[in-house]
N, C-alpha and C positions, 0 to 999 in steps of 0.2 A: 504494500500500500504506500505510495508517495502522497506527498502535500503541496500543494501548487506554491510556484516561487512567491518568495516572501513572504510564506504562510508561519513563520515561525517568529516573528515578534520585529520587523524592520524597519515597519513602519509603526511603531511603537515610539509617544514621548516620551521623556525623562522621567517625569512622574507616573505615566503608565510601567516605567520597566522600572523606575524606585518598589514599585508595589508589588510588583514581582517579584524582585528581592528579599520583600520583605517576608513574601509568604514563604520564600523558598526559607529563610533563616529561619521562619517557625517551625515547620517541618524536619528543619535538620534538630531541632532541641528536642523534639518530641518523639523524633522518628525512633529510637530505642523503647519506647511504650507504647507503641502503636497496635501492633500484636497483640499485645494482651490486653490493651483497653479496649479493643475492637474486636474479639476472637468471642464474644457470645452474646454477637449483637441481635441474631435471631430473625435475621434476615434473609438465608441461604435460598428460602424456598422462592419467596419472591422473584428473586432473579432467575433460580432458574428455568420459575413458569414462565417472566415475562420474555425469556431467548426461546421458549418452546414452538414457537410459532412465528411463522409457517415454516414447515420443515426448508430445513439451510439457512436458515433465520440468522441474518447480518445485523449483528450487532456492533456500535459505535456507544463506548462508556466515555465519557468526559469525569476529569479529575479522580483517573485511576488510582492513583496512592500505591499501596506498596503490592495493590493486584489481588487481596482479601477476596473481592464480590467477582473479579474479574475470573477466578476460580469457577465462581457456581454461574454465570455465564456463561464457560465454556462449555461447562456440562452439556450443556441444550443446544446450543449453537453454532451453524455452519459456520458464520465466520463472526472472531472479536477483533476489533481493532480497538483500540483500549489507550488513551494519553492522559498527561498529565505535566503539570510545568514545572517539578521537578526535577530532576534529573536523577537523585539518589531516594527520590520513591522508587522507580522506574526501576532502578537498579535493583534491588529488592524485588519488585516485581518479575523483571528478567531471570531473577535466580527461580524461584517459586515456579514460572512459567514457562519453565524455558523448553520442557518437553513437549509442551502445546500446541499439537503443528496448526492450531487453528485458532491460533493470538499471535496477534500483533501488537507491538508497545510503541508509541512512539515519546518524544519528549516533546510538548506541543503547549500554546496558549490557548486554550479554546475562546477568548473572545478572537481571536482570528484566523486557525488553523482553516484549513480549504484542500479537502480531501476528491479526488476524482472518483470519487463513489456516492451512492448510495444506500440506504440501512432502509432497516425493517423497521428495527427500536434504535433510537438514542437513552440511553440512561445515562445518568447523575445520582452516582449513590454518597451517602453522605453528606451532600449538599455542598459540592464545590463552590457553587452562586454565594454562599454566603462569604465569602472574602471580599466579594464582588460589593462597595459599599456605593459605589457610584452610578447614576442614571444610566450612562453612554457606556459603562462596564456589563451592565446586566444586558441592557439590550444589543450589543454586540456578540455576546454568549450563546442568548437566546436565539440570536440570527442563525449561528453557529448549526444550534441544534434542529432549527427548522428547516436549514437550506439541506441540511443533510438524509431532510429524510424523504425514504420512498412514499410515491405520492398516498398508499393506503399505511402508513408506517405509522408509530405511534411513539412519543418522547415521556419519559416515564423520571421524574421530578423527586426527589427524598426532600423535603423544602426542611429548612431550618423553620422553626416552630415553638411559638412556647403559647403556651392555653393564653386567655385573655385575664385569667388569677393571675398566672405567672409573670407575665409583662408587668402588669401593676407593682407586681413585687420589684421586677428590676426596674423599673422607675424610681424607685427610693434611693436614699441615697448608699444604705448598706447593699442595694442589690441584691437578686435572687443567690441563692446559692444550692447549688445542687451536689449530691456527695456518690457515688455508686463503684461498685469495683470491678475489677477487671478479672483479668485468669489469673491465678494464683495467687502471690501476698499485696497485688497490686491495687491502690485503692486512688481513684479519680476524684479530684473537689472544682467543682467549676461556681466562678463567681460572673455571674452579668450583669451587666449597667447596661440602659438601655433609655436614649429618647423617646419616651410613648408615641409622638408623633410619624418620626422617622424611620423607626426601627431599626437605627445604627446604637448599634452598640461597642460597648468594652468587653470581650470574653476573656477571662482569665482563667487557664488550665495549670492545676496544681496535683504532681503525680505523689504519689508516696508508696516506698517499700516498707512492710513489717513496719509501719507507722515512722517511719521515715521521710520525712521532705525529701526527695532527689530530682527535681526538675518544678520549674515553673515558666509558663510561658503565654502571652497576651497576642491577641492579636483584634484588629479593628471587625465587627461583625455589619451585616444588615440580615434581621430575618424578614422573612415572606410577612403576606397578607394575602387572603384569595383575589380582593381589587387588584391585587398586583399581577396577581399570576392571569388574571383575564387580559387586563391591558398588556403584557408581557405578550399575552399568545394572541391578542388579537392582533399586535403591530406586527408578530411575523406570521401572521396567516394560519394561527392555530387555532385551536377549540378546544377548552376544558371536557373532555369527555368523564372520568371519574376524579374523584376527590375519597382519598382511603385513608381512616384514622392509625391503621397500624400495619404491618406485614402480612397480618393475612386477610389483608384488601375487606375488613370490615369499613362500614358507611363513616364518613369523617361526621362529626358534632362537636363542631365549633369552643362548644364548652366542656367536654370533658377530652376530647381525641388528645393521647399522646403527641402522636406524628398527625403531619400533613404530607401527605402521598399523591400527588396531582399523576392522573394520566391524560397527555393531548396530542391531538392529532389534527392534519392540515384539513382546512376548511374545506376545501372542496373533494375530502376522501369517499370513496365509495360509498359512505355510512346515509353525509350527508347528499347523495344527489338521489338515492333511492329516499331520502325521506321527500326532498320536492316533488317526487314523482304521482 
């Protein structure tokens, strides 16, 4: 799988590739706990129903990481091509992946990557969009994930999420704070600040071994909102088709749903011209 020239960040400004930077530096602080904070995330099945179909099912993952979901995609799927702006995810991932004659890694921006293909799915697991703090960021992203997809194909969204309780809570000034563990003696403490308005926030991730501090590391957030994700998929020609509160694609409710799970697909797909008919 190639990427059309200058598809790798060249027309990128200074502050577009400072922010790149800076994800990539968080990534490298966290990258030793990433495994185990993410290895019972409880997610496996999802992906590999959503590569099930249609058989040979071409899937494109945006903000692969160290390749975790990229796994139970391949299970199902004719082909993964799978990026991330990383380069020492990627790496990690290559080790993990490297027997998978039907993955592709590449090391890529998805606000501009431009691949000669087409997909069945685009997925975003873990919600790379949320680094993404800026207007002309997300919708570039999103362009991303719509130009790539076949005309019946479907972009399947893990959105950054916190209840409309939780928000309120990171609006204060102590902020929410969330504690949960990982595999083994690994224990995760995340702090967010959050403008109610805006939904940019401060996420601070604090790992600990055997009650140990051994890593702390911040980085700038924006979570979703469904206004968002309609305007989002209406500027590139999408359509909210479901909205899933958790991994096993139960109905989202607003007020109590964990996750937000958006699945969308291009306006004029098969779905929609048998219903004008």
């Amino acid at each position: 799988m190639t990427a059309a020239p200058g598809s790798l960040g060249a027309g990128f400004s200074l502050g577009e590739r400072a922010q790149a930077r800076q994800i990539r530096a968080y990534y490298h602080r966290v990258l030793p706990f990433l495994e185990q904070e993410l290895a019972d995330r409880g997610d496996a099945d999802l992906w590999t129903w959503a590569a099930g179909t249609p058989p040979g099912c071409r899937v494109l993952e945006l903000g692969a990481g160290t390749g975790r979901a990229t796994a139970f995609l391949a299970r199902a799927a004719g082909r993964v091509v799978a990026l991330d702006l990383a380069p020492e995810l990627i790496a990690v991932a290559r080790r993990r992946l490297g027997a998978a004659a039907n993955v592709a890694l590449l090391v890529a921006d998805m606000r501009e990557v431009a691949l000669r293909a087409r997909f069945d799915r685009v997925v975003a697991v873990d919600d790379p969009f949320v680094h993404l703090t800026r207007d002309e960021d997300r919708a570039c992203a999103f362009m991303t994930a719509a130009r790539h997809l076949a005309p019946d194909g479907r972009f399947l969204l893990d959105a950054a999420w916190l209840s409309p309780e939780q928000r309120r809570a990171a609006a204060l000034p102590e902020g929410l704070t969330l504690e949960r563990s990982g595999r083994g003696a690994l224990a995760v403490r995340e702090v967010w600040r959050c403008d109610a308005e805006t939904r940019v926030c401060s996420a601070c991730f604090e790992y600990r071994l055997r009650d140990r501090p051994v890593e702390r590391a911040s980085f700038a957030a924006r979570l979703w909102s469904t206004d968002e994700l309609e305007a989002r998929g209406r500027a590139a020609g999408l359509r909210i088709a479901h909205l899933w509160g958790d991994y096993d694609r139960r109905p989202w409710n607003r007020e109590t749903s964990p996750r937000l799970i958006a699945e969308l697909r291009p306006r004029d797909s098969a779905r929609d011209i048998d219903r004008l008919l």
